[in-house]
N, C-alpha and C positions, 0 to 999 in steps of 0.2 A: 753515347751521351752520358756513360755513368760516371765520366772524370768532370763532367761539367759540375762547376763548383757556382752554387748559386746565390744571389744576393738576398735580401729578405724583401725589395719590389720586384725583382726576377720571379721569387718563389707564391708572390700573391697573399697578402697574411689576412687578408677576407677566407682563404680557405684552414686557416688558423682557427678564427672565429665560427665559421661555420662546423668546423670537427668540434668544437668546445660547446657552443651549443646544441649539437647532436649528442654528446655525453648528456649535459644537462637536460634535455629532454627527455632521454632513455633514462635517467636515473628517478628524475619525477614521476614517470608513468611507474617504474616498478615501484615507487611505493605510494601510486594511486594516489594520489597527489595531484588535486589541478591546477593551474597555471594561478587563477583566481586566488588558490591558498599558497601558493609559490609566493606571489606576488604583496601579499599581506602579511607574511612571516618573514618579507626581505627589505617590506618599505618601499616597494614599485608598484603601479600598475600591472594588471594583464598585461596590457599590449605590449609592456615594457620586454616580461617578461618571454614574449611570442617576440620579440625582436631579438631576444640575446639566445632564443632557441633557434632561432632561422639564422642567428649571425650575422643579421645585420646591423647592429647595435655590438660594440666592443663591450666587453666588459671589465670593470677595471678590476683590480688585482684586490682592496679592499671588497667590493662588492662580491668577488668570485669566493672571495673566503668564508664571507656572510651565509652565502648560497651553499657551500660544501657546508657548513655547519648545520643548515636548517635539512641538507640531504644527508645528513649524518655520513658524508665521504670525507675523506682527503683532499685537500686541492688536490693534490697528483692523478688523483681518480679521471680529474677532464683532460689530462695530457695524454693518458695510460693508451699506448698502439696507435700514435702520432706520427710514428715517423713509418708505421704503414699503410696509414690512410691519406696524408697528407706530401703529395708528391715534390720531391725536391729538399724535404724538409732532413732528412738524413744527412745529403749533402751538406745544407748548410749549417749543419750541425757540427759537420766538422770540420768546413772554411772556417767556423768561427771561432772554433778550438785552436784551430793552427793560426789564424792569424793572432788571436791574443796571447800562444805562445810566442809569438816571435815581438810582440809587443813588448812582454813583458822578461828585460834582459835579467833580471834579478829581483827575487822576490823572497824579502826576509823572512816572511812565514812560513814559506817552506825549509827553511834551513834548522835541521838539526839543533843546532845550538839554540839556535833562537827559542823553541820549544822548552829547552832543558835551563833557561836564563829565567823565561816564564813560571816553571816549575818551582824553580827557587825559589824565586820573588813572593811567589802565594804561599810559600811554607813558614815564611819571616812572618816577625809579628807585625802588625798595623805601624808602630813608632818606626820600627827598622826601615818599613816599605815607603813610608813618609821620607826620613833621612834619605833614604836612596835618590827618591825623584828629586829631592832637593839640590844633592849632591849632580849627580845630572844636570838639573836643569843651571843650574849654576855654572855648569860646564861651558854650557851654550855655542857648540863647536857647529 
């Protein structure tokens, strides 16, 4: 089963949730910290907060930022040893990698030039960078 490549309803993302709030609770209890003051230094409830420790309750991507701030972590901190706890998730880590290369036939940002056109651009003064886009946009091709 290690070539099974799996989707993100295949892989269950309740068990997403549940490793995110297992970080979050392990990092509140080390610094003694209860839910009560979790939940008043994030603008939630307790209960709110015993749902996004249990994972039941998603949490969103603003709020999770709020929460690493007031636990003085990284957001990355609740991802950290993800793809060993959370089965399948390796995998689909890199179905989604290979499918969005193959999505993606050309992509000017990674081009060389592209980088060294940017480089330029920022070295001009403000008039020059002005005339440019004008020039450009005038082009309208």
């Amino acid at each position: 089963m290690a070539n099974k490549k799996y989707t993100m309803k295949e892989m269950d993302a309740g068990l997403l949730d549940a490793y995110i709030g297992k970080r979050l609770k392990l990092r509140r209890i080390m610094l003694r910290m209860s839910q009560d003051e979790l939940a008043s230094m994030v603008g939630v409830t307790f209960q709110q907060v015993q749902k996004y420790e249990s994972g039941n309750t998603k949490l969103s991507a603003s709020r999770l930022l709020i929460i690493a701030r007031v636990l003085q972590v990284d957001v990355s901190y609740f991802f950290d040893g993800l793809e060993k706890e959370v089965p399948g998730f390796k995998d689909f880590e890199d179905h989604v990698g290979y499918v969005a290369e193959e999505m993606i036939e050309f992509d000017p940002l990674r081009e060389t030039e592209t980088l060294e056109l940017v480089n330029i651009y920022w070295k001009l003064s403000s008039e020059k960078r002005q005339n440019i886009l004008t020039f450009i946009s005038a082009m309208n091709i």
